[in-house]
Each structure stands twice: as C-alpha cells, then as structure tokens.
N, C-alpha and C positions, 0 to 999 in steps of 0.2 A: 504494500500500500504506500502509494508518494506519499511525502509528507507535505502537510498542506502549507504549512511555514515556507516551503522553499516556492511557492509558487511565482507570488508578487516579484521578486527578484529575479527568477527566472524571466516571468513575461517582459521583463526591465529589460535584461538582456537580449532576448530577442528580437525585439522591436528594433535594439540600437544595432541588432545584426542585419535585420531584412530591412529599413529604410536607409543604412550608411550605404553611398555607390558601391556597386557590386555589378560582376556580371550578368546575376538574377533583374535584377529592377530593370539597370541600362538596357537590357536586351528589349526588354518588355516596353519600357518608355518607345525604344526605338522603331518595335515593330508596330504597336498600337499609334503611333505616328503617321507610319506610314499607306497604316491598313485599316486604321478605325477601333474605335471600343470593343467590339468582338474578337478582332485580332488579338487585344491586350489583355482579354481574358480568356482567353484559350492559351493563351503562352502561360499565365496565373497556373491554371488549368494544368499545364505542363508542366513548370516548377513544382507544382504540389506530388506530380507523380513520380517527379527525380525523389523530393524530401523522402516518399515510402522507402526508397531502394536506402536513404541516407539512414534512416530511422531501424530498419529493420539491419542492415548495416552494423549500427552501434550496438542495437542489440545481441548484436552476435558477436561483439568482441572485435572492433573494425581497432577500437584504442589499443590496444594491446599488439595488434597485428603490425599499425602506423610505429609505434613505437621499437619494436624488432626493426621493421624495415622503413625506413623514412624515406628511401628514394621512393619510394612507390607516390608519394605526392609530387616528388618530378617530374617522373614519369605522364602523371594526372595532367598533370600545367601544361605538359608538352603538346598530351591531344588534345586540350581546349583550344590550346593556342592555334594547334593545327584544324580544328573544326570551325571556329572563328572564324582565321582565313579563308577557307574555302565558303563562308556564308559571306564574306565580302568580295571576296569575285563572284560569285552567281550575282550577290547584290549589284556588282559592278553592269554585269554582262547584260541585268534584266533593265538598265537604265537603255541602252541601246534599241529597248522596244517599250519604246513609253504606254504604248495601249495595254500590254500585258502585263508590265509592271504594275500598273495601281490594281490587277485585281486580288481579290485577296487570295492566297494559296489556300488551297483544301484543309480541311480540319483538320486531319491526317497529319499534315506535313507540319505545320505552325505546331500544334499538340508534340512531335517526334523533335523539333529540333529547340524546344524551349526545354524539353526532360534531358536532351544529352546537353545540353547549356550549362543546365542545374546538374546532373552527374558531373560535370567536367568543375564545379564552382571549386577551389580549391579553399571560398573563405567558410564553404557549407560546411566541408569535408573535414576542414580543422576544428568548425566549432561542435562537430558533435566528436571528434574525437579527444581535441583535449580539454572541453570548456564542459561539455555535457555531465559527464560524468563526476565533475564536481558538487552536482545534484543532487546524484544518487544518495540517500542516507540509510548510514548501516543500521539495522535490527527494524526497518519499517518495511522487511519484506523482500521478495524477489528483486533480484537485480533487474535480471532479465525486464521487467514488469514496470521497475520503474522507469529503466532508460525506453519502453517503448509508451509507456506515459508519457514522460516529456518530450519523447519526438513528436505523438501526435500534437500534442499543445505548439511547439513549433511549426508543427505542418500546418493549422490551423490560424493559427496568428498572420503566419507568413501568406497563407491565398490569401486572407482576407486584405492586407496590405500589397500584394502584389494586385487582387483585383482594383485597387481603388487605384495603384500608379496607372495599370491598365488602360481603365476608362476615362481618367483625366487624361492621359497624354493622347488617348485616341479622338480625347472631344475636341484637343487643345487643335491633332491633326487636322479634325475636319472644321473648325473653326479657318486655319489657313489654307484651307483647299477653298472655302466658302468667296477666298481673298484671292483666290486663282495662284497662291501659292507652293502647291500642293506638287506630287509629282516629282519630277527629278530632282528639287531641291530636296523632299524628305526622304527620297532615295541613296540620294549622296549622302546626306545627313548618314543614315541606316549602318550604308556602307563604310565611314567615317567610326562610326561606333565599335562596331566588328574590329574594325582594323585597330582599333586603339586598345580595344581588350583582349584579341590578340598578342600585339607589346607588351601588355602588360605583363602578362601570361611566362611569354617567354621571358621578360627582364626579370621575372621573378623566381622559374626553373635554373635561367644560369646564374643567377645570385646564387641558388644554393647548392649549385654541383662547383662553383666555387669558392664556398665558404666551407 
C-alpha cells in the first residue's frame, strides 16, 4: 500500500518533470502546431503509452538494471537522436509538397511516433529510474505495487498536462493558419524542433561516453 504522505510531493515532482522543456511537451507543442488540437492529443495519447512500457519498466527492476549498466542510457540518447533526425527530414521533404503537408497523418502514425519519442525521452527514463524509487517506502507493502502506483499517478498527471500543451498549441496553430500563416512556416518550425532535440540528444550521449 503507497503511502499516502509521499503523494503531495511526488505530484510536486512530476508536474516540475512533465511541464520543464523536454522532448515529450516540445514534440507535442510542435506537432499540434502544425496539425491542430487533435494532433496534440493523440501525440498526449502517445506519450501516455511510452509512460506504461516506462512504469511497468521500473517495476520490474529497470533501477537496478540502469545502475549495473549505465551505457544502456547512451545507447537510448543515440536512437532518439537518431529517430528525431529522421522525423526532421521526412518533416523536411513533406514541406516540398505543401498540399500534403498540412494534412494531418493517420492516427496510427502521430499515436506510433509520439510513444517511440517518449520510449527514447532519456529525462522519463532517469526519472523513474533514479528519482522514483525514492518513493517507494519500506514496511507499506509491495515494492512491486508501489512503484506501479506511482507510475500510474505519473502517467496520469503527465496526459492530462500533455493534453492541455496539446490543445493550446494546436488552437495557438490554427489561430495563425486563420492569419494565413500557417503551412511551411509551422513546418519548418516542426522541422527546427526535431533537429534541435536531436543535438541535444547527441551532445548529451557524447558528454557521457566522454566523461
């Protein structure tokens, strides 16, 4: 049984983890940008299915795992970085076809590339592995029980603020489409995004294969 003392500060925490910029939000802001309020909640939508793989994860001992072997978060940052990229050239290549560009991609596909976004987040992946756990309290019960307690609380916390960055950045989009600015400016924007959290990605993998 959680203990219900640890909640308040918890929910403290993860608020200051899902609204600080992060791959999760940015990606979201950028496609609900580009695609509208429904875009930005299906990508929500998509984040929340990474957090199960993150939540069921920790409760199976992902901390302990991270710890034995820490390059495996290298590893991590390198395919983000590398999947990033490749959403910024398709971003790229779909500006060369303005009329196909603004439509929105299948539910399928927006839903699939926001959960490997959130699988690849290296800031999700450390904080359920070394911050979660600081949670857990001993003699109230299953481990197991508690850390998939506080994931759900995480997972829940995080749609609902992922939903609200969604639909504001998609109203904000179609607020500037309204202004006929819409279109290859929120494309490049898009594309811009990608590519930055990509760099980041990488400056952050060779930082630590050279520290």
């Amino acid at each position: 049984m959680l203990d219900p003392a640890v909640l308040p500060a918890f929910v403290v925490a993860v608020l200051v983890v899902t609204i600080a910029p992060g791959p999760d939000n940015t990606y979201i802001a950028a496609v609900a940008l580009r695609h509208g309020p429904r875009a930005g909640v299906i990508s929500a939508l998509g984040m929340a299915c990474g957090m199960v793989v993150h939540v069921a994860a920790a409760a199976l001992g992902l901390a302990a795992l991270l710890r034995l072997n820490p390059e495996i978060i290298t590893v991590i940052q390198l395919v983000g970085a590398a999947y990033l990229g490749w959403l910024t050239v398709e971003t790229v290549r779909g500006l060369r076809t303005p009329s196909e560009s603004e439509v929105l991609p299948q539910t399928g596909t927006v839903l699939v590339r926001a959960t490997v976004t959130n699988l690849t987040n290296p800031k999700v992946i450390l904080f359920f592995a070394a911050f979660l756990p600081g949670f857990v309290v001993p003699g109230h019960g299953s481990t197991v029980l508690q850390m998939l307690t506080l994931g759900t609380v995480f997972l829940v916390v995080g749609l609902i603020c992922d939903t609200v960055i969604g639909i504001t950045a998609g109203r904000l989009g179609r607020a500037l489409d309204s202004r006929g600015r819409a279109g290859t400016v929120l494309g490049v924007l898009a594309a811009c995004v990608y590519a930055v959290l990509a760099l980041i990605l990488l400056a952050e993998a060779f930082r630590t294969i050279a520290s």
